[in-house]
Wavefront OBJ file of the C-alpha trace (Angstrom):
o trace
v -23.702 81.660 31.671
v -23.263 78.236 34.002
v -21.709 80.409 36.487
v -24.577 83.233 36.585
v -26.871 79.924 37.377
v -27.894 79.616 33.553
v -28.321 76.164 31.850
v -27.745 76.328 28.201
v -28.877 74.236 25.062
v -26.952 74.829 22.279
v -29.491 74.895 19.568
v -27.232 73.832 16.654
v -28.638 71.750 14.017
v -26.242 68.716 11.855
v -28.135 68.151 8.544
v -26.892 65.366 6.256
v -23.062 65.517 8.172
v -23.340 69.209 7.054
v -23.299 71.714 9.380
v -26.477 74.114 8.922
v -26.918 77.100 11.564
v -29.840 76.964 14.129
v -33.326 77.612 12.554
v -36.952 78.441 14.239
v -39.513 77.504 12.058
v -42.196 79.766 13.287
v -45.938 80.173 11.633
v -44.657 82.724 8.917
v -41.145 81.772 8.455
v -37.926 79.623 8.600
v -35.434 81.672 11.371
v -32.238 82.069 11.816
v -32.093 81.252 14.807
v -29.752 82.451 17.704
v -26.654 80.189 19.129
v -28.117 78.752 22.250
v -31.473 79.298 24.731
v -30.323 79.520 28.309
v -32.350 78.944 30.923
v -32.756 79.046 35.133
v -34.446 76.334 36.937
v -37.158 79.064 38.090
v -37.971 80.031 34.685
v -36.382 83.035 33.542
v -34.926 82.164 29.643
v -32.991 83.815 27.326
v -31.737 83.460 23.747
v -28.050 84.289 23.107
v -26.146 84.515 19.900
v -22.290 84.357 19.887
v -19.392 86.295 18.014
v -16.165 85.820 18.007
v -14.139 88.896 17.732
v -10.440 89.624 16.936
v -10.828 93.275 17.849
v -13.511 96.147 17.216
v -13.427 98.318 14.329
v -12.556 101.579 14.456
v -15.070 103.920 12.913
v -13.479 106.757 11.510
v -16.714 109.220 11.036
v -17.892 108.829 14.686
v -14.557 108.040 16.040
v -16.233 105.446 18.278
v -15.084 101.538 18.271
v -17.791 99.708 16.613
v -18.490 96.157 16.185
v -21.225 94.146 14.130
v -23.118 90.981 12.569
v -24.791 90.571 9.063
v -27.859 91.931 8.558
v -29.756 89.125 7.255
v -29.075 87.168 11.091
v -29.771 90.446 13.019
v -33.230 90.917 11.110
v -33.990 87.439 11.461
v -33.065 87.559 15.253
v -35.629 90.534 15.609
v -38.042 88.228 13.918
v -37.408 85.582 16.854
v -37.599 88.459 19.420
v -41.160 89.320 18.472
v -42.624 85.438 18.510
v -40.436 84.335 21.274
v -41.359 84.708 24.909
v -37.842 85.061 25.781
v -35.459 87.853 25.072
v -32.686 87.450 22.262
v -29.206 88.965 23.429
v -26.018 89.533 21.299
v -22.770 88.665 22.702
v -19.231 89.622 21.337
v -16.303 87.864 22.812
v -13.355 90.925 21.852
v -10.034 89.453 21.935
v -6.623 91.798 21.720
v -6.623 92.423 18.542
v -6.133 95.343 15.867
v -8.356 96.259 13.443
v -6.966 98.481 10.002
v -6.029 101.165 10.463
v -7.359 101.460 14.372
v -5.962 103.311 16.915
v -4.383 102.063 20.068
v -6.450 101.074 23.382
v -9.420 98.596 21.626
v -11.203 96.939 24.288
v -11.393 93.483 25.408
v -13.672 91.071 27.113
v -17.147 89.435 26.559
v -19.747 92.497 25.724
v -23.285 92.357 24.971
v -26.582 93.798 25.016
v -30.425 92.944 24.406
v -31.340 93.155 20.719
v -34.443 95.185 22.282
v -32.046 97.656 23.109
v -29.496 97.541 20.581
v -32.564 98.034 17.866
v -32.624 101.413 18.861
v -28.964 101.856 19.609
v -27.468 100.942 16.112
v -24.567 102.811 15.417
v -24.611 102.319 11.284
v -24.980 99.702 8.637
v -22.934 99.541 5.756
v -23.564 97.641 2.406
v -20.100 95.561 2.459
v -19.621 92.385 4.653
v -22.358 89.453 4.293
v -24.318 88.730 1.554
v -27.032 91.924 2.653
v -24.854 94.397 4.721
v -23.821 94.437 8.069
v -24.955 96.359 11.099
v -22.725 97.910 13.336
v -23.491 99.094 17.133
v -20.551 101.335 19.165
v -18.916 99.966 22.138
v -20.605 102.204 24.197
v -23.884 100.897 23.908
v -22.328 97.117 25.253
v -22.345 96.063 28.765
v -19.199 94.302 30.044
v -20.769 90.732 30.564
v -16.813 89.731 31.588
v -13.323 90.350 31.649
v -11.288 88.763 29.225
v -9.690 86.833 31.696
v -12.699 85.664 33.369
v -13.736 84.416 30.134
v -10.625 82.195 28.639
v -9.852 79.145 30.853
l 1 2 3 4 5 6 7 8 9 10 11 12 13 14 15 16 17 18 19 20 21 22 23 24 25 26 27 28 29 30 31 32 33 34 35 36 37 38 39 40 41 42 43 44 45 46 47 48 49 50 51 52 53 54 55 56 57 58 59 60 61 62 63 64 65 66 67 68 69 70 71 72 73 74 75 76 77 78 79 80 81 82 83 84 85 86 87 88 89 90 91 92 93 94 95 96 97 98 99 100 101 102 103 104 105 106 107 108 109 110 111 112 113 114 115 116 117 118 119 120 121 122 123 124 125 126 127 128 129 130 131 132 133 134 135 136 137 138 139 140 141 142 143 144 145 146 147 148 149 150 151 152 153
């Protein structure tokens, strides 16, 4: 982001020496909130939210590599979206990985999309993973933010 001209505020949150994710306490509701706002000096802002990746998933009934968050964050990040000014992205950092029982050829860099957009572009949920389900979006429906090797130091 400090190379595309963005400044960014982590927006991280140390309660009692116990770590406790980012919250936006808006009129109706506590958030979860997303990783970090970053911001240009002529104005234009953005909320990101980070994941760390060891490879996508390989999704055997669309045969399309997939990758996801919990649903409780993702719902609360659409919350944010509609009382923020700003737009909330998503960003996956993919490293080389495997996933079970996943073919060869899983891609890798630093993907990501608009939760605007990937709202309408969700690939599937599934009950399993996270305390309420997780949602899943296809690679396809990522832009390539960066390489991989732009990315690690």
């Amino acid at each position: 982001m400090n190379r595309r001209g963005f400044s960014v505020l982590p927006v991280y949150e140390i309660e009692q020496g116990k770590f406790k994710g980012p919250a936006l306490y808006s009129v109706n509701a506590q958030l979860i909130a997303p990783d970090m706002l970053a911001f240009t000096p002529d104005g234009k802002a953005i909320w990101v939210e980070a994941k760390t990746k060891s490879a996508f998933a390989w999704h055997r009934i669309s045969s399309h590599w997939v990758t996801g968050i919990d649903l409780k964050p993702y719902e609360d990040y659409l919350q944010v979206q509609a009382v923020s000014p700003w737009p909330v992205w998503l960003l996956f950092l993919h490293f080389p990985g495997t996933a079970k029982d996943s073919p060869e050829g899983c891609p890798t860099g630093l993907f990501g999309n608009s939760i605007a957009y990937l709202s309408k572009h969700e690939s599937h949920r599934h009950p399993n993973g996270g305390r309420a389900g997780m949602v899943y979006w296809a690679y396809e429906t990522l832009r390539l933010i960066a390489p991989l090797a732009e990315v690690l130091p």
